[in-house]
N, C-alpha and C positions, 0 to 999 in steps of 0.2 A: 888838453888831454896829455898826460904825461905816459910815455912808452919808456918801459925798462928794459933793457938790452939784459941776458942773460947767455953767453955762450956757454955753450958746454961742450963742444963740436970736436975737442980732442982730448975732452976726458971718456973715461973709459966705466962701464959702471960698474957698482949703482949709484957713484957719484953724479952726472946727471940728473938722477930721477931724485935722488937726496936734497942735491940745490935747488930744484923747483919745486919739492914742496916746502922748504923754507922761506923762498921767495914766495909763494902762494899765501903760504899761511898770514906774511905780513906786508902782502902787495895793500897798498888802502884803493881806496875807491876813486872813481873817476881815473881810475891807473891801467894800464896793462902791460902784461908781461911779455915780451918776446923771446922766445927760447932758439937761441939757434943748436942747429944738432947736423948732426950728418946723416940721420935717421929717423922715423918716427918714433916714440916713446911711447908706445901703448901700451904697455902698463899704467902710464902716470894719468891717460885718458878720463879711465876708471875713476881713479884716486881724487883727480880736480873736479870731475863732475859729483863725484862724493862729497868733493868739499865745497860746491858752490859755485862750480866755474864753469861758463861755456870756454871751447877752443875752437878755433879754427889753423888748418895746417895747410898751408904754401909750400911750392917746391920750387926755390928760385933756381935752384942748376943741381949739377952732377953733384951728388953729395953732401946739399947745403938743401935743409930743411928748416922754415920758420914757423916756430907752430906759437901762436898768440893764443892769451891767456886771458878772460874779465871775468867779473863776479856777475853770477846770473841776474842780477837785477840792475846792473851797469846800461843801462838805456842809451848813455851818450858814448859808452867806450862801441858799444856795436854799430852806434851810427857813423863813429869817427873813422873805423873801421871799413864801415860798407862805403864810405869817401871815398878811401883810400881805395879802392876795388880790393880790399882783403879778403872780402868775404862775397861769399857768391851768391 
């Protein structure tokens, strides 16, 4: 499974919500995205389930939010995920 690191945690937007749906649009499959942010991005919530994608969002610490990205029909990317305890 390949994880794609995507910071965005000290841009300012709508840069953020811009980079990920770029990286969305041409994440491939058996992939997923990790967005780090300082925040959560709910707007782009919307946006990724519009375009096909479950998320799941972590809060590793003060300030630092991991919100994972796969394509709804990604079966290995949410197993790989529930390994990891990413998902609850």
């Amino acid at each position: 499974m390949k994880v794609i690191d995507l910071d965005v945690s000290e841009l300012e937007p709508p840069e953020p919500y811009a980079l990920a749906v770029q990286h969305l649009v041409s994440l491939p499959d058996e992939s997923i995205l990790n967005m780090i942010h300082r925040q959560e991005p709910f707007p782009l919530y919307q946006t990724a389930d519009e375009m096909g994608f479950f998320h799941q969002t972590t809060f590793a610490s003060e300030g630092v939010v991991h919100i994972y990205f796969w394509h709804k029909d990604d079966r290995a990317a949410a197993d790989y995920l529930s390994k990891q305890e990413l998902l609850g």
